[in-house]
Backbone as CSV, one residue per row, in Angstrom:
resi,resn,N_x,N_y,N_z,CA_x,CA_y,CA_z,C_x,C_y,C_z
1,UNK,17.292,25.266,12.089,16.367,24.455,11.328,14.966,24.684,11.877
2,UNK,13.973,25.271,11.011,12.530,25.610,11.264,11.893,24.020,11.372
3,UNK,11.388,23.372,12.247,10.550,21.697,12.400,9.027,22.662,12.278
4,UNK,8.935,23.730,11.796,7.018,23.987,11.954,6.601,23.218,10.474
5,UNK,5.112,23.313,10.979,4.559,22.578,9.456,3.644,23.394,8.661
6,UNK,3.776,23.770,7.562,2.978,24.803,7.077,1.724,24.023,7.347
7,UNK,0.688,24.829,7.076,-0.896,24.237,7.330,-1.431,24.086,5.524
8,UNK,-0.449,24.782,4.710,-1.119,24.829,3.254,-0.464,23.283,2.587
9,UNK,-0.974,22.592,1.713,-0.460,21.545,1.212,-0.670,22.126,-0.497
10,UNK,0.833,22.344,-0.835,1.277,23.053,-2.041,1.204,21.973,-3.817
11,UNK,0.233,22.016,-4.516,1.045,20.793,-5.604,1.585,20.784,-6.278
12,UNK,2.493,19.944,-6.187,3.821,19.728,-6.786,3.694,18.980,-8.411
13,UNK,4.648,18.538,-9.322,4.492,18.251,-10.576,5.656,17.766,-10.468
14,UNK,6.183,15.926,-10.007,7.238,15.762,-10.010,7.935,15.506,-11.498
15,UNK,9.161,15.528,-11.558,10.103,15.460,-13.191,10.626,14.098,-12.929
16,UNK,12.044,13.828,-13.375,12.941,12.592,-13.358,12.559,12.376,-11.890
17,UNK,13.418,13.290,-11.123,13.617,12.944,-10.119,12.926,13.756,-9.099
18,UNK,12.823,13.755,-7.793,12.061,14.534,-6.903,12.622,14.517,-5.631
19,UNK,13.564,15.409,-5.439,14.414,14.943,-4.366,14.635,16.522,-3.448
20,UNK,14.680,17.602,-4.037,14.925,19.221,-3.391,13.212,19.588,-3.376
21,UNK,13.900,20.011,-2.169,12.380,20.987,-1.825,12.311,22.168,-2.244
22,UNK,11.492,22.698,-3.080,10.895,23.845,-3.961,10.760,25.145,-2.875
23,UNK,10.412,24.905,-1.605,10.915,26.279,-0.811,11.877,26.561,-0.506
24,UNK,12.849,25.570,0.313,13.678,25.972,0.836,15.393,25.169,-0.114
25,UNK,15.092,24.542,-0.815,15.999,24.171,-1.363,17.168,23.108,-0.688
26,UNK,16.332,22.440,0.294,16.634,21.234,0.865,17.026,19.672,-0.325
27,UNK,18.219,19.362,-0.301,18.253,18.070,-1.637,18.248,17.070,-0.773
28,UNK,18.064,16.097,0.258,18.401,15.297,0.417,16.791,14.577,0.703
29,UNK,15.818,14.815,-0.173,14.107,14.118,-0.097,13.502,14.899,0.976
30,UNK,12.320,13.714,0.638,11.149,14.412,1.936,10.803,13.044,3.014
31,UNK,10.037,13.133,4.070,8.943,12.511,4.169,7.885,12.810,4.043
32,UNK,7.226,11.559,4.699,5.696,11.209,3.531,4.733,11.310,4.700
33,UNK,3.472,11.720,4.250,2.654,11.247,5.399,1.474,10.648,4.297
34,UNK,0.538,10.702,5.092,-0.703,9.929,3.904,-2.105,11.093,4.995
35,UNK,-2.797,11.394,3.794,-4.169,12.088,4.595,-5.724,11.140,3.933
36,UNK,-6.199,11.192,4.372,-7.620,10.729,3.656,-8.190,11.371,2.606
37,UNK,-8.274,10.544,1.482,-9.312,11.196,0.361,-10.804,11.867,0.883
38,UNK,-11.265,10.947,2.021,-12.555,10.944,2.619,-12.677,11.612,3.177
39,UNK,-11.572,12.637,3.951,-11.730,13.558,4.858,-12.078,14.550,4.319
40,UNK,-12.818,15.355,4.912,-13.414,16.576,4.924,-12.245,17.503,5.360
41,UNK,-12.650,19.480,5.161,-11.537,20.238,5.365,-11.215,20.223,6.820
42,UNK,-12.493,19.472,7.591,-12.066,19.813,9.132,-11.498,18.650,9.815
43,UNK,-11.310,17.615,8.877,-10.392,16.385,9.454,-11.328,15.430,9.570
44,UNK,-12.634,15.313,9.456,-13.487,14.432,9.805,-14.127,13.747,8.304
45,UNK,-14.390,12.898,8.762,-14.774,11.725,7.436,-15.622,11.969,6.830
46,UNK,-16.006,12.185,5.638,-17.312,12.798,4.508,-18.093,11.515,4.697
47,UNK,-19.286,11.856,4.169,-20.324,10.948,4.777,-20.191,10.345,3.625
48,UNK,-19.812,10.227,2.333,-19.440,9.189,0.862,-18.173,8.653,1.048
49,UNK,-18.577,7.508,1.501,-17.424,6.877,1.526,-17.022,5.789,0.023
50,UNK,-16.048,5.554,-0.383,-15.539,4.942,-1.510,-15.192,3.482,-1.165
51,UNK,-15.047,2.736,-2.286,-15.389,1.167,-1.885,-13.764,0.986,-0.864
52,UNK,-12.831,1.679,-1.086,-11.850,0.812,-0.186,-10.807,2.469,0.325
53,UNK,-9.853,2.599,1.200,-9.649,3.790,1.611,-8.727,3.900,0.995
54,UNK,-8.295,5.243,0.483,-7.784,6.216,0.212,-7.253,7.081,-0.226
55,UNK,-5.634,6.928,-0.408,-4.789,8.390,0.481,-4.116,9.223,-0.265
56,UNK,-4.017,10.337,0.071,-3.124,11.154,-0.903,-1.846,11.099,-0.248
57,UNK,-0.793,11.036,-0.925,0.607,10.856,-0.654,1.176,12.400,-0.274
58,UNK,1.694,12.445,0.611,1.528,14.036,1.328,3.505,14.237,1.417
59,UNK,4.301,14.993,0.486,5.868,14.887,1.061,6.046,16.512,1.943
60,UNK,7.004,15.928,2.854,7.238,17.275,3.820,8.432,17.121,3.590
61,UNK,8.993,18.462,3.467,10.189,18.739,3.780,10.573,18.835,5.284
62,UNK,11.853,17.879,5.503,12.474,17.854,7.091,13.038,18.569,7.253
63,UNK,13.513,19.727,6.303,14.161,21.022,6.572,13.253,22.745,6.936
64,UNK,12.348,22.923,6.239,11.404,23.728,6.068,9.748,23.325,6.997
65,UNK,9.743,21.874,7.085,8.098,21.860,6.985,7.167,22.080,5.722
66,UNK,7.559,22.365,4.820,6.518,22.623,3.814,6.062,21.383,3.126
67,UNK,4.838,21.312,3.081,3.874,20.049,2.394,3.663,20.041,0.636
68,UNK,4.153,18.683,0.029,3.425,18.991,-1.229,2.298,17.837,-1.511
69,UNK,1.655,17.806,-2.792,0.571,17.015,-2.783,1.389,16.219,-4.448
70,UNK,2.379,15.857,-4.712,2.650,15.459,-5.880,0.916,14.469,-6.999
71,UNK,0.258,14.692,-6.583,-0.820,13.586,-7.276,-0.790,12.016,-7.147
72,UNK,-0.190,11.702,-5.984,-0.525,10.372,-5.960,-1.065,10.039,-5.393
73,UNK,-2.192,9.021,-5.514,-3.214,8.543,-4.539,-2.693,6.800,-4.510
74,UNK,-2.711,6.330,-3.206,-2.338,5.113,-2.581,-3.469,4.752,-1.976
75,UNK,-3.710,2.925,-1.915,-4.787,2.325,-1.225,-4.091,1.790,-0.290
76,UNK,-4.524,1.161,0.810,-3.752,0.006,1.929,-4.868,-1.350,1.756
77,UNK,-4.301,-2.377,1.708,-5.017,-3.901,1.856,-5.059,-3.642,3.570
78,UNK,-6.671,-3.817,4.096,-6.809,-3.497,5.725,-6.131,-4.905,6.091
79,UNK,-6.384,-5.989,5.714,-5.961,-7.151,5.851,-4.716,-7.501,6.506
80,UNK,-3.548,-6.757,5.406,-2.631,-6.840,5.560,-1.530,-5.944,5.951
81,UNK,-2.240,-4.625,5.744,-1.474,-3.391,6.351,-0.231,-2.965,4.880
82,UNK,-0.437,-3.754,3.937,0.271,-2.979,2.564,-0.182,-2.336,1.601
83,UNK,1.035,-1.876,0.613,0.408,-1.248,-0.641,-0.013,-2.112,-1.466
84,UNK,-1.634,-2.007,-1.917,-1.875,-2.443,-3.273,-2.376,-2.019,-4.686
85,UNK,-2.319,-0.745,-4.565,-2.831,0.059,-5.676,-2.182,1.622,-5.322
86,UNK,-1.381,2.062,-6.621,-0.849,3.075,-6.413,-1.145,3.899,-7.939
87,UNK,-1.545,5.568,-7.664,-2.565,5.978,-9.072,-1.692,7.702,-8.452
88,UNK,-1.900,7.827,-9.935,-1.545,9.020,-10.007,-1.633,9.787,-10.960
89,UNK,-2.494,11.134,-10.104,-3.576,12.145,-10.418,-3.011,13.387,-11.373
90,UNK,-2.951,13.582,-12.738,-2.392,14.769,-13.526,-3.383,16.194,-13.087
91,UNK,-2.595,17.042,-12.903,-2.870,18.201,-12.722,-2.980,19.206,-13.540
């Protein structure tokens, strides 16, 4: 089992369901990470910031490492540390 992480974040176009990974043909899902809308390519925060943060919904395959970007963008309430707005971006 390869644990590397590709560095490219690939986008995806999910259907019914979204469960096999498109490289390696892994079925059992992904995990998720979240990156900043705000970030810049070098990881650091763009100087326009937007009224509340963020994130693009990032799935990795736990078999491969490979990243996709399915189009969803998620906010967090800072308050409370949950989801309150969940949007998603057509490609």
């Amino acid at each position: 089992m390869d644990m590397s992480i590709s560095a490219e974040i690939k986008s995806i176009k999910p259907g019914e369901e979204l469960h096999i990974c498109p490289s390696c043909g892994y079925e059992y899902g992904f995990h998720t990470s979240f990156v900043s809308v705000n970030a810049g390519k070098d990881g650091k925060e763009s100087p326009v910031k937007s009224t509340g943060a963020l994130y693009r919904v990032i799935l990795i395959c736990p078999e491969c490492g490979a990243r996709f970007d399915p189009g969803w963008r998620i906010s967090f309430c800072d308050d409370e540390s949950r989801v309150v707005r969940a949007i998603t971006v057509l490609h």
